[in-house]
KOLTOR-767544 format. One record per atom (N, C-alpha, C): atom name; residue number from 1; x, y, z. Coordinates in steps of 0.2 Angstrom, whole numbers. Layout:
N
ATOM;CA;NUM;X;Y;Z
...
//
This chain:
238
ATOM;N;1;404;281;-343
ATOM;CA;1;402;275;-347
ATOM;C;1;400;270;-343
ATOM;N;2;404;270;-336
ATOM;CA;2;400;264;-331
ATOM;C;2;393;267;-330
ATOM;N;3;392;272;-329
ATOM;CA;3;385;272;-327
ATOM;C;3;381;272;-331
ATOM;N;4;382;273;-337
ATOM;CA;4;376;271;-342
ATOM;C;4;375;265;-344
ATOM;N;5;380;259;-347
ATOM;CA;5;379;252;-345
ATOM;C;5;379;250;-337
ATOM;N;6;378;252;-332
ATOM;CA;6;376;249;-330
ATOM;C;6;367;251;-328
ATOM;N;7;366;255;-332
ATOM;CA;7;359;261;-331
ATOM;C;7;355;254;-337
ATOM;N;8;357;253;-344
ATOM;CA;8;353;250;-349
ATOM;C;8;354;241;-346
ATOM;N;9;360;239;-342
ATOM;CA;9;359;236;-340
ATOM;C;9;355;231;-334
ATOM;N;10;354;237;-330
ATOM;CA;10;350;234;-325
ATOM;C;10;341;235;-327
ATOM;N;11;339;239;-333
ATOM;CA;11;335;239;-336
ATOM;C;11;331;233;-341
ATOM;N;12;336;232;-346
ATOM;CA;12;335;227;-352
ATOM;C;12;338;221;-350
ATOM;N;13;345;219;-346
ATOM;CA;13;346;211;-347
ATOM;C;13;345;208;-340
ATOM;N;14;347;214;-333
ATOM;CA;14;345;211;-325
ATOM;C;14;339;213;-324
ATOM;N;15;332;213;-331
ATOM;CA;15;326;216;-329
ATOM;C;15;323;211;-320
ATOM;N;16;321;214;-318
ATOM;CA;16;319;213;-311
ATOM;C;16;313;208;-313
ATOM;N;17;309;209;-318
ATOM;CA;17;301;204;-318
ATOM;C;17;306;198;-325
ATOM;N;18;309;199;-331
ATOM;CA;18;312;195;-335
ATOM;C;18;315;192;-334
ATOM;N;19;321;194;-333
ATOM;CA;19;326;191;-329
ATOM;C;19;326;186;-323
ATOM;N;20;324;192;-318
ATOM;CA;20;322;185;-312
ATOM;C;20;316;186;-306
ATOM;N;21;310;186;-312
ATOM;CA;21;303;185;-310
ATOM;C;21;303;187;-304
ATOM;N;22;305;194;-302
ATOM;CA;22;303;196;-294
ATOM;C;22;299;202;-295
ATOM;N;23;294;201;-290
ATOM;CA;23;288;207;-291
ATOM;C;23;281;205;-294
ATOM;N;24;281;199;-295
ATOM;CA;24;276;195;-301
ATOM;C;24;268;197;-298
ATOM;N;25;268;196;-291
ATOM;CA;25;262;195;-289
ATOM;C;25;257;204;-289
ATOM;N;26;260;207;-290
ATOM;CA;26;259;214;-290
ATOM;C;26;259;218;-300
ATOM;N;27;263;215;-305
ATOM;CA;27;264;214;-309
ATOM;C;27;255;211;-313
ATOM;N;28;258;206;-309
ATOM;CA;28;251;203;-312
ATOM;C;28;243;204;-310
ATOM;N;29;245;206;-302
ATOM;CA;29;235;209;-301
ATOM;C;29;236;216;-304
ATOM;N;30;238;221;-304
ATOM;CA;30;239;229;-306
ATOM;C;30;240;229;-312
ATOM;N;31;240;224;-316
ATOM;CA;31;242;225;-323
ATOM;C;31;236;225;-329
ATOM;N;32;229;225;-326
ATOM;CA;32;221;224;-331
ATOM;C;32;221;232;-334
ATOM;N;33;227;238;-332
ATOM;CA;33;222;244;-335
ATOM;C;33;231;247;-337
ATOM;N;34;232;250;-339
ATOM;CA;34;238;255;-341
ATOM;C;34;238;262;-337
ATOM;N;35;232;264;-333
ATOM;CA;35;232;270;-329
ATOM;C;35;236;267;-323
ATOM;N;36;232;262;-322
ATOM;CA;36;234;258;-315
ATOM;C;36;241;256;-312
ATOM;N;37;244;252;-320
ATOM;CA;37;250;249;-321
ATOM;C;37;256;256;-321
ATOM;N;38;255;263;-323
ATOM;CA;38;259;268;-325
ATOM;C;38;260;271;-316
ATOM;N;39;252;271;-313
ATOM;CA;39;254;272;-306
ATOM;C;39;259;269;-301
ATOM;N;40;257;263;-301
ATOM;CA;40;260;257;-299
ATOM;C;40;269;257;-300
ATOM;N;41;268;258;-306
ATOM;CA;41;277;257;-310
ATOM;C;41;279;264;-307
ATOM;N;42;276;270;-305
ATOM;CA;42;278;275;-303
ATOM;C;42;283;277;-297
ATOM;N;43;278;272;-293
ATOM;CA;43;278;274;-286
ATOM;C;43;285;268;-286
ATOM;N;44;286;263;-288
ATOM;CA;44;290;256;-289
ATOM;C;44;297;261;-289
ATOM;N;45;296;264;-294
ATOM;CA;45;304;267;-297
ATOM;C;45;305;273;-292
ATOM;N;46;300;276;-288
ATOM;CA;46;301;282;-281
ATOM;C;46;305;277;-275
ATOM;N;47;302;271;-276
ATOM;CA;47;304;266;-270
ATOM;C;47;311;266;-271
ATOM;N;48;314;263;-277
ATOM;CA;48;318;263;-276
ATOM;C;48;323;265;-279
ATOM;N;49;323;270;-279
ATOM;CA;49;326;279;-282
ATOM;C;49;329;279;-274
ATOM;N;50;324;280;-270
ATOM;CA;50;327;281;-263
ATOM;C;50;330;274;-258
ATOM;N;51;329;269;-259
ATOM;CA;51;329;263;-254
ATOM;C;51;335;260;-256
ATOM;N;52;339;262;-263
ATOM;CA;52;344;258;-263
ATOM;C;52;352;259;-262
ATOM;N;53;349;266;-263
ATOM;CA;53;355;272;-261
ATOM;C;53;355;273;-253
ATOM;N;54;352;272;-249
ATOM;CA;54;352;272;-242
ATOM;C;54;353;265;-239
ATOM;N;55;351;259;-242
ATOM;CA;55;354;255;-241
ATOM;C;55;361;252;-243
ATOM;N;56;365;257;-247
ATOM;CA;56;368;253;-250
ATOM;C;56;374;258;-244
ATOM;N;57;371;265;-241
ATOM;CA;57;374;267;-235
ATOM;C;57;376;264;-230
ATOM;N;58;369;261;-228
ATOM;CA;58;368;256;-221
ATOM;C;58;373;249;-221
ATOM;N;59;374;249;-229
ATOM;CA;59;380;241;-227
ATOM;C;59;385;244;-228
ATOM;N;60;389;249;-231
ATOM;CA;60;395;252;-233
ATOM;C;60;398;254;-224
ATOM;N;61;391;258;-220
ATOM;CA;61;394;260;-215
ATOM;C;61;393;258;-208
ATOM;N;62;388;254;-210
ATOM;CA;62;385;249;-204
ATOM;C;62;386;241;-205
ATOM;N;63;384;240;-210
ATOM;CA;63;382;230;-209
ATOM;C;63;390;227;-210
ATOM;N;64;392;230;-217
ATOM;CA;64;398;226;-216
ATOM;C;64;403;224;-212
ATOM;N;65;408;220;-211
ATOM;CA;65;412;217;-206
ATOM;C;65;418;224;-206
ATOM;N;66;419;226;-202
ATOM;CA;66;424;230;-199
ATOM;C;66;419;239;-200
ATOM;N;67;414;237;-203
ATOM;CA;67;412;244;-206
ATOM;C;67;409;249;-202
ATOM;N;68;411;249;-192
ATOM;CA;68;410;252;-188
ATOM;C;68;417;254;-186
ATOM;N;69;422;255;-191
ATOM;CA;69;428;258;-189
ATOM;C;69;427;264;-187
ATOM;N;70;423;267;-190
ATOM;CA;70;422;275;-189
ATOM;C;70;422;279;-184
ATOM;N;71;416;271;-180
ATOM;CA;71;414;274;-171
ATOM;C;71;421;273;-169
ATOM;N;72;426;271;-170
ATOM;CA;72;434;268;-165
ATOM;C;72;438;263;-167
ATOM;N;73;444;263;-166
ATOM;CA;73;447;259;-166
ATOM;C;73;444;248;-164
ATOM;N;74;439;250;-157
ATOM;CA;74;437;245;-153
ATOM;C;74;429;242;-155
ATOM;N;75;427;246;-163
ATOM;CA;75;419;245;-165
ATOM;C;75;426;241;-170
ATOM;N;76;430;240;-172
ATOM;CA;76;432;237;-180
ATOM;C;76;432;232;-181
ATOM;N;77;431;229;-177
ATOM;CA;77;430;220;-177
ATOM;C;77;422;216;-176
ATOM;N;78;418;223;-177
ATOM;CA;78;410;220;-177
ATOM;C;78;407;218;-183
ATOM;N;79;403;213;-184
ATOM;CA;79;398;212;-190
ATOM;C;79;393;211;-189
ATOM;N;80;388;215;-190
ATOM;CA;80;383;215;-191
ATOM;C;80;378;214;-197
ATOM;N;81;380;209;-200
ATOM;CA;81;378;208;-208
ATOM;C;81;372;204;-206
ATOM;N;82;370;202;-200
ATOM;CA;82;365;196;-198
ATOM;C;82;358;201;-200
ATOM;N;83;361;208;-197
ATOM;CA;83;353;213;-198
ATOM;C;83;354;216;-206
ATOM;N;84;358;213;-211
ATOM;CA;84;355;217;-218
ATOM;C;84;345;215;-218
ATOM;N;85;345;209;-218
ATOM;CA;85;338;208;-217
ATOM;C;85;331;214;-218
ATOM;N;86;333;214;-210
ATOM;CA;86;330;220;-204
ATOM;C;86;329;225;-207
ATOM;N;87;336;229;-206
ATOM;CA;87;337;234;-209
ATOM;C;87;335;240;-218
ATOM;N;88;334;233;-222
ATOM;CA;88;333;237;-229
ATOM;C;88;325;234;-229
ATOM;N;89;323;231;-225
ATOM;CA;89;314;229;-224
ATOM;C;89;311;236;-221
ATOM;N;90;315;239;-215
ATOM;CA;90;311;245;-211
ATOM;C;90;315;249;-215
ATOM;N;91;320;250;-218
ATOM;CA;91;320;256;-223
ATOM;C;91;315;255;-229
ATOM;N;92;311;252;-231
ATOM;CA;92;308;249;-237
ATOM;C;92;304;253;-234
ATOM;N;93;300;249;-230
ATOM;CA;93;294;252;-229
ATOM;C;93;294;258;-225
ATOM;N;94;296;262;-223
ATOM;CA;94;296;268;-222
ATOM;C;94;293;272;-228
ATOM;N;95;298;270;-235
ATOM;CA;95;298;275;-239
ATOM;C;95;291;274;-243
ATOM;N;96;287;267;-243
ATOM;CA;96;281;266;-242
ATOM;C;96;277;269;-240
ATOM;N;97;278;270;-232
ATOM;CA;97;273;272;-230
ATOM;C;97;273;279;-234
ATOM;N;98;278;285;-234
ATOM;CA;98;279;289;-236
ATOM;C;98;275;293;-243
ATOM;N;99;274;286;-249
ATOM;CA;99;271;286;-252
ATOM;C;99;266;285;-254
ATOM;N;100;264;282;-251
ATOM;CA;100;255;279;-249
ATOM;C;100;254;285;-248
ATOM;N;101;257;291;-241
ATOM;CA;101;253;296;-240
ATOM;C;101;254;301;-244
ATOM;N;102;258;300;-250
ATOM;CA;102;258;307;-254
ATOM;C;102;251;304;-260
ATOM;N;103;253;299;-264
ATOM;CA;103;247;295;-267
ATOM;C;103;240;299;-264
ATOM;N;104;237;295;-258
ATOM;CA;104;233;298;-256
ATOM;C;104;230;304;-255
ATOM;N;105;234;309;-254
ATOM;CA;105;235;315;-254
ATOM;C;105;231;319;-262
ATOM;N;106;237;316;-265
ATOM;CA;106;234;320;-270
ATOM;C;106;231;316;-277
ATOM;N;107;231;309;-276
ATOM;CA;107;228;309;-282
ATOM;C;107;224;299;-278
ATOM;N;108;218;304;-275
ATOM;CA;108;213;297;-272
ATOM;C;108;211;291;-276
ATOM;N;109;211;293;-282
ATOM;CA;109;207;289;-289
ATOM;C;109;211;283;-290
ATOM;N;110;219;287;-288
ATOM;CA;110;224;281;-290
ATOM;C;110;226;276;-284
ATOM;N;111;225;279;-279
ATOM;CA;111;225;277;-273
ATOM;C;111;219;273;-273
ATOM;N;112;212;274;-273
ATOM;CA;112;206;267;-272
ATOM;C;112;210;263;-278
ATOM;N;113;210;263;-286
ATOM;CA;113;212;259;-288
ATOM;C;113;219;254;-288
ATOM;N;114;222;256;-283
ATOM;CA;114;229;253;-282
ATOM;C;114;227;247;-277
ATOM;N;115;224;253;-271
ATOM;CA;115;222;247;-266
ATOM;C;115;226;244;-262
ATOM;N;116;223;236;-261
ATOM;CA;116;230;234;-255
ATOM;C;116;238;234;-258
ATOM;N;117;236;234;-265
ATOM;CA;117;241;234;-266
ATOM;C;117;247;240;-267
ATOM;N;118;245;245;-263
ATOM;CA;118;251;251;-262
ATOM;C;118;254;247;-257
ATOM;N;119;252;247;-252
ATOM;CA;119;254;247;-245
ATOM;C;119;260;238;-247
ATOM;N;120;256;236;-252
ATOM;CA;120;262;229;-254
ATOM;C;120;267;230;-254
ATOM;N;121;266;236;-259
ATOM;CA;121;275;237;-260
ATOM;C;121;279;235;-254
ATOM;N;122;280;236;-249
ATOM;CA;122;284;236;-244
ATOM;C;122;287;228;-244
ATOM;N;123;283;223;-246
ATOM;CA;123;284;217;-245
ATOM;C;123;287;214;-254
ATOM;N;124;284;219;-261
ATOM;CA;124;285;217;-264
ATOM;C;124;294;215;-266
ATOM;N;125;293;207;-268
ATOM;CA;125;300;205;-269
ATOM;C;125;307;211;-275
ATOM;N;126;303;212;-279
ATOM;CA;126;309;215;-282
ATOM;C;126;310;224;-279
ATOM;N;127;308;227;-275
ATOM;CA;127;310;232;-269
ATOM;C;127;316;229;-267
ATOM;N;128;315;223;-263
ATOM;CA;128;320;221;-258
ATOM;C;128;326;217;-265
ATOM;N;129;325;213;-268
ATOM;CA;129;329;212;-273
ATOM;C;129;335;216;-276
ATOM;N;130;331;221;-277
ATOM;CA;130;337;228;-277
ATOM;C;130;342;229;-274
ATOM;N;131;340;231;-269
ATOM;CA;131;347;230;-262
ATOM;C;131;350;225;-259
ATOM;N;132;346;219;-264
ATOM;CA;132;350;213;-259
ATOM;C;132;354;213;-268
ATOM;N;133;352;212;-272
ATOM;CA;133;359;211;-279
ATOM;C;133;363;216;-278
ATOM;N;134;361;225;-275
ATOM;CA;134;366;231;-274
ATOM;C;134;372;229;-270
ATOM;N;135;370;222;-264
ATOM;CA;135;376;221;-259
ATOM;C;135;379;216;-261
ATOM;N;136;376;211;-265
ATOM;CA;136;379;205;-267
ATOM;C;136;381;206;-273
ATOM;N;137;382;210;-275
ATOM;CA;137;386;211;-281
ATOM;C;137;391;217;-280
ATOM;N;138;390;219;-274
ATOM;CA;138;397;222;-272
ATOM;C;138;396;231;-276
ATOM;N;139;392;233;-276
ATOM;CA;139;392;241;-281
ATOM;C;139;395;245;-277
ATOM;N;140;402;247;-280
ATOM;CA;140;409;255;-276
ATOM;C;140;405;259;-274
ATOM;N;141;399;263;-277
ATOM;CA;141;401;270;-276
ATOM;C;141;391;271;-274
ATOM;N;142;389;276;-272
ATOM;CA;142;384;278;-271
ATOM;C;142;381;278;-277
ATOM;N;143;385;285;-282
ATOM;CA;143;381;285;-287
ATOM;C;143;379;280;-291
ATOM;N;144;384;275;-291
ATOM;CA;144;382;269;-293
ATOM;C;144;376;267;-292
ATOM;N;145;376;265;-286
ATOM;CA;145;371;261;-282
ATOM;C;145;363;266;-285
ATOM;N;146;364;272;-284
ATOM;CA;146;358;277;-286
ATOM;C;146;354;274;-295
ATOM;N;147;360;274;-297
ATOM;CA;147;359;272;-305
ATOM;C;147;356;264;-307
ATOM;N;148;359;260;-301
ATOM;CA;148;355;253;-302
ATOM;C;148;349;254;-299
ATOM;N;149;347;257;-292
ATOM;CA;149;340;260;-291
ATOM;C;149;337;261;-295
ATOM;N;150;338;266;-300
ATOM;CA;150;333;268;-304
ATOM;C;150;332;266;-309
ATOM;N;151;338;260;-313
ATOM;CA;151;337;259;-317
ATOM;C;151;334;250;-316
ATOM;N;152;334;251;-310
ATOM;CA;152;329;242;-308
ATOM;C;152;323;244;-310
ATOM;N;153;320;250;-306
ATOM;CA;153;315;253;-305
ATOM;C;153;312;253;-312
ATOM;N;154;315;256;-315
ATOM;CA;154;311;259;-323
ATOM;C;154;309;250;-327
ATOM;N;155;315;248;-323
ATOM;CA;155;313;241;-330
ATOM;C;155;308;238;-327
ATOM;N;156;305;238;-321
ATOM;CA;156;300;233;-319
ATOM;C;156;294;238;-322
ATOM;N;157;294;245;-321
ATOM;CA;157;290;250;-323
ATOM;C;157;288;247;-331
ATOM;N;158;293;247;-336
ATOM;CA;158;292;244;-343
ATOM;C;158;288;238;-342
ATOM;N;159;290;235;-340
ATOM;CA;159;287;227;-340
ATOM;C;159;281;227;-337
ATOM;N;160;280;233;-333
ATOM;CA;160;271;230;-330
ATOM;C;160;265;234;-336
ATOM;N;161;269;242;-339
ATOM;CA;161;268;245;-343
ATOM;C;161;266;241;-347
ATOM;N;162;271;236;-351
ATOM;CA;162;270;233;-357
ATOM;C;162;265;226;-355
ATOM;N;163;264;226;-354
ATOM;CA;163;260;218;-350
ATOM;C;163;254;221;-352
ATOM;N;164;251;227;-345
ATOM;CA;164;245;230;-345
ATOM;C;164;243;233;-351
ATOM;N;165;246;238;-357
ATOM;CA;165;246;238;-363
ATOM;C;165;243;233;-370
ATOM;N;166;245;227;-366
ATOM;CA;166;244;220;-371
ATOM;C;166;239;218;-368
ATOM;N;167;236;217;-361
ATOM;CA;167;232;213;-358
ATOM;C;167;223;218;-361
ATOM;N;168;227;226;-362
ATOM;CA;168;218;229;-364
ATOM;C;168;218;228;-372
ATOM;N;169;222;227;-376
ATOM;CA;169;221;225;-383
ATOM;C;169;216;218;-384
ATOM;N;170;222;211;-380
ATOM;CA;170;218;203;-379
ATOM;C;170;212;204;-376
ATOM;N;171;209;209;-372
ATOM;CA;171;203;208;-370
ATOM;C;171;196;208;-376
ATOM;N;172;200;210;-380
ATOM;CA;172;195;211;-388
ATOM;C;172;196;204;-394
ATOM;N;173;201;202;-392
ATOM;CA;173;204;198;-394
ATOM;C;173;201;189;-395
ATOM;N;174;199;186;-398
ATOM;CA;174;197;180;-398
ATOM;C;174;201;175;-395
ATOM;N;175;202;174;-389
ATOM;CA;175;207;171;-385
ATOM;C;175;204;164;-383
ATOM;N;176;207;159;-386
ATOM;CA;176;204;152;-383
ATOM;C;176;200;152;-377
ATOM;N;177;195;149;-373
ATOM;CA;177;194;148;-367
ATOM;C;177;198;146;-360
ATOM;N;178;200;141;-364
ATOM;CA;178;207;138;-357
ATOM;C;178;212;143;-358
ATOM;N;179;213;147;-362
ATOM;CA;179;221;151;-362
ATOM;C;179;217;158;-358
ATOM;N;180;210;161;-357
ATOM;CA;180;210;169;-355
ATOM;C;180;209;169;-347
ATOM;N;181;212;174;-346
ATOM;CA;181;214;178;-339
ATOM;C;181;223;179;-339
ATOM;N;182;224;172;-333
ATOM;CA;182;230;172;-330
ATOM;C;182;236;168;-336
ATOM;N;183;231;165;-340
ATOM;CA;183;235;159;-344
ATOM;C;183;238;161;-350
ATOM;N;184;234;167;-353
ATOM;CA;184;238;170;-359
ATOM;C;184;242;176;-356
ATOM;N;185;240;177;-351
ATOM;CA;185;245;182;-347
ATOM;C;185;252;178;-345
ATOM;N;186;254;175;-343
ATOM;CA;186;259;169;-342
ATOM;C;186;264;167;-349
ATOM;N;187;259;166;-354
ATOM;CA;187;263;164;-360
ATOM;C;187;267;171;-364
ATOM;N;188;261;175;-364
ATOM;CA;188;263;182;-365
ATOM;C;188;269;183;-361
ATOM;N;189;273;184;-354
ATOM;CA;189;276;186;-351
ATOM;C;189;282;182;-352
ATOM;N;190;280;176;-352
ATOM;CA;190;287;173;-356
ATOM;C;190;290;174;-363
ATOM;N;191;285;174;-366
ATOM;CA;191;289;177;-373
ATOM;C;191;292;183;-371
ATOM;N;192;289;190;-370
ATOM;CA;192;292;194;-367
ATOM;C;192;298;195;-367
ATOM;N;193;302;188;-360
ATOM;CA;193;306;187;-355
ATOM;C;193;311;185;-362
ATOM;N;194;309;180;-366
ATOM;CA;194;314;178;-368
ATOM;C;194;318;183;-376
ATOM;N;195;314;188;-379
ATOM;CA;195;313;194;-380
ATOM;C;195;318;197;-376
ATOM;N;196;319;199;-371
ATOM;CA;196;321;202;-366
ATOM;C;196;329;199;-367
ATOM;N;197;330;193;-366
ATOM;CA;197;335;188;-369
ATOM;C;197;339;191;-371
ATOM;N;198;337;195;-376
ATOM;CA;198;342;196;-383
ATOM;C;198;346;202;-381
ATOM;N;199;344;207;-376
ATOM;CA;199;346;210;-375
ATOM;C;199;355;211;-372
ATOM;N;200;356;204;-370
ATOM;CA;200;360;201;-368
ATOM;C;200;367;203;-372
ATOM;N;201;367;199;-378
ATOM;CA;201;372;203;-384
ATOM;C;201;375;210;-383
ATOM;N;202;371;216;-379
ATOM;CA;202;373;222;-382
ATOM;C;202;379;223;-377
ATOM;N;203;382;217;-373
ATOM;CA;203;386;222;-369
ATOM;C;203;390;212;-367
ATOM;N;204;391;209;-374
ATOM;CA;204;394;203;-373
ATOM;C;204;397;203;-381
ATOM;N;205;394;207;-385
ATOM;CA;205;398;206;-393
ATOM;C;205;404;208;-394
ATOM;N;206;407;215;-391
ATOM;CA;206;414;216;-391
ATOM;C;206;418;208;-388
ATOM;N;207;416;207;-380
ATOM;CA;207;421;201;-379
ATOM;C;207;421;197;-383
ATOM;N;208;414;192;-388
ATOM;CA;208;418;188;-392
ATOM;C;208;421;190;-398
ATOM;N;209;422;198;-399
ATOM;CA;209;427;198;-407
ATOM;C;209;434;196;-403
ATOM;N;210;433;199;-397
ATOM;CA;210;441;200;-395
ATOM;C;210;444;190;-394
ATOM;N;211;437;188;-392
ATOM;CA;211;439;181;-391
ATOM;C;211;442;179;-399
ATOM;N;212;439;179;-404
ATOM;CA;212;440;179;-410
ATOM;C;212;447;180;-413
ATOM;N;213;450;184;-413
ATOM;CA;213;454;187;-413
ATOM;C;213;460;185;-411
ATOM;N;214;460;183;-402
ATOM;CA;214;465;178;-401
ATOM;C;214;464;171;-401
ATOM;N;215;458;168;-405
ATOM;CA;215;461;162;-409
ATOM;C;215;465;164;-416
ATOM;N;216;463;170;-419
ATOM;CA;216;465;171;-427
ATOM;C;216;473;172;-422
ATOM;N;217;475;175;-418
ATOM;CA;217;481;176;-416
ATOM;C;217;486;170;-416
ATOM;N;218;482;162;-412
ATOM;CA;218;485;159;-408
ATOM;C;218;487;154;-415
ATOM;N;219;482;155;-420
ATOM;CA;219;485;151;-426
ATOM;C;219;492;152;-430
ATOM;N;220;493;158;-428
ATOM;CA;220;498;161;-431
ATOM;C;220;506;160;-427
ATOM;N;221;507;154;-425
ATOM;CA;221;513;152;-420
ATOM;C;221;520;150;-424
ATOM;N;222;524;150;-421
ATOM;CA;222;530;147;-426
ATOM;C;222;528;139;-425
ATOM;N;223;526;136;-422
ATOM;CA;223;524;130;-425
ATOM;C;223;521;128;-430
ATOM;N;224;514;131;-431
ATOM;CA;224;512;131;-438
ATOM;C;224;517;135;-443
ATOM;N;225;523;140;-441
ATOM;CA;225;526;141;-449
ATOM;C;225;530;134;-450
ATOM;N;226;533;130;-446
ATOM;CA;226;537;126;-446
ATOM;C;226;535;120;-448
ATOM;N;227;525;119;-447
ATOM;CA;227;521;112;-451
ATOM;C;227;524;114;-456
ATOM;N;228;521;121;-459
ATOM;CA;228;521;122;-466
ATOM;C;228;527;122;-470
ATOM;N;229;532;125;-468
ATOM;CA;229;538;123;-471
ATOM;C;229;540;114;-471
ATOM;N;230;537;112;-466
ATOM;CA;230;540;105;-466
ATOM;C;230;537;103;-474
ATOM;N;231;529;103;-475
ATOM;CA;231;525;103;-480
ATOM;C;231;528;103;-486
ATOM;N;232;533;109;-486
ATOM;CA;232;534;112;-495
ATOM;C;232;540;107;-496
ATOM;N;233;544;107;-490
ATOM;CA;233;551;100;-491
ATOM;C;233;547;96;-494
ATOM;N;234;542;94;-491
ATOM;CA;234;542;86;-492
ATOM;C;234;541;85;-500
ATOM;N;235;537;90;-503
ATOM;CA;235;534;92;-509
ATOM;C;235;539;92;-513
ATOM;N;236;545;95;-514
ATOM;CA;236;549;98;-516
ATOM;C;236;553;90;-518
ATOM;N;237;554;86;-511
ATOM;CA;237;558;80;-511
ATOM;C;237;554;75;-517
ATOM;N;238;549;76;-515
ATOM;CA;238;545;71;-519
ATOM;C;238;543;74;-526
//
């Protein structure tokens, strides 16, 4: 059960572009065609299928403070949290580069239309975002970590998907002057986002019944039977 909320949540309500607009610049130039955006979101959710599981390594048995007990006794006092930085950027791009050359390899068409922007990803913010919210929110276990990788991945994949879906429709579309290109793209993405919003409920509605509940409880006190008794005397006197 934790890995599946936390699979629809890092999708729907911690989406990486809705939630907290990381990735935008690559969202928005790669999103004019739905072949392009599908390539794009592809290679996104490969990145970090693999980048956030391996980083979530590097801090577990590397950056954290004591987390060089392994090498001895005399390594357990080191931290090296200075190079999480360093360390999940050249794991990033590594797995970049990796990409780019399988891209290239077998499917060129997608590769000229991707353009400078394959080789971005290494710098794109919601890549790095992943494994820096992986450490900062503390995820136990590997498999975990593997499931918010993928499920980071997939949600930005949706979001560029649905963007570049909408953007070849309004192209047909009698769109003000001042509002076509980037400006009805902006408004669209907000709506979206807020859209995206709602999603929030699905894993906050159980805690208010419960909160519900213990106000219906807290009403129910010997205090309140003893207003009420007081009430009927008085009734009764009068």
């Amino acid at each position: 059960m934790e890995y599946i909320e936390l699979f629809f949540k890092s999708i729907f309500i911690d989406n990486m572009v809705f939630a907290t607009f990381l990735g935008m610049c690559s969202y928005l130039a790669v999103s004019k065609k739905v072949s392009t955006a599908v390539g794009l979101g592809a290679a996104v959710v490969f990145v970090m299928l693999i980048t956030v599981p391996l980083n979530w390594l590097l801090d577990q048995y590397i950056l954290q403070p004591g987390a060089l007990k392994w090498l001895g006794a005399e390594y357990a006092d080191y931290d090296l949290s200075f190079l999480s930085f360093i360390l999940f950027i050249a794991t990033i791009a590594t797995m970049v580069q990796l990409v780019e050359i399988i891209v290239e390899k077998f499917s060129p068409s997608l590769y000229n239309s991707l353009g400078i922007f394959l080789p971005l990803i290494a710098v794109n913010c919601a890549i790095l975002g992943g494994s820096l919210f992986m450490q900062s929110r503390e995820i136990p276990t590997l498999g975990l970590a593997t499931v918010y990788g993928v499920g980071s991945g997939i949600g930005w994949f949706l979001a560029i998907l649905a963007i570049a879906a909408i953007r070849e429709k309004i192209r047909y579309s009698n769109v003000p002057p001042a509002l076509r290109g980037l400006g009805i793209t902006f408004i669209i993405t907000g709506l979206m986002a807020i859209g995206f919003m709602s999603f929030g409920g699905m894993l906050t509605g159980g805690d208010e019944e419960g909160a519900k509940e213990e106000k219906t409880v807290k009403v129910e006190t010997p205090e309140a039977d003893n207003v009420k008794e007081l009430a009927n005397n008085t009734k009764e006197i009068n």
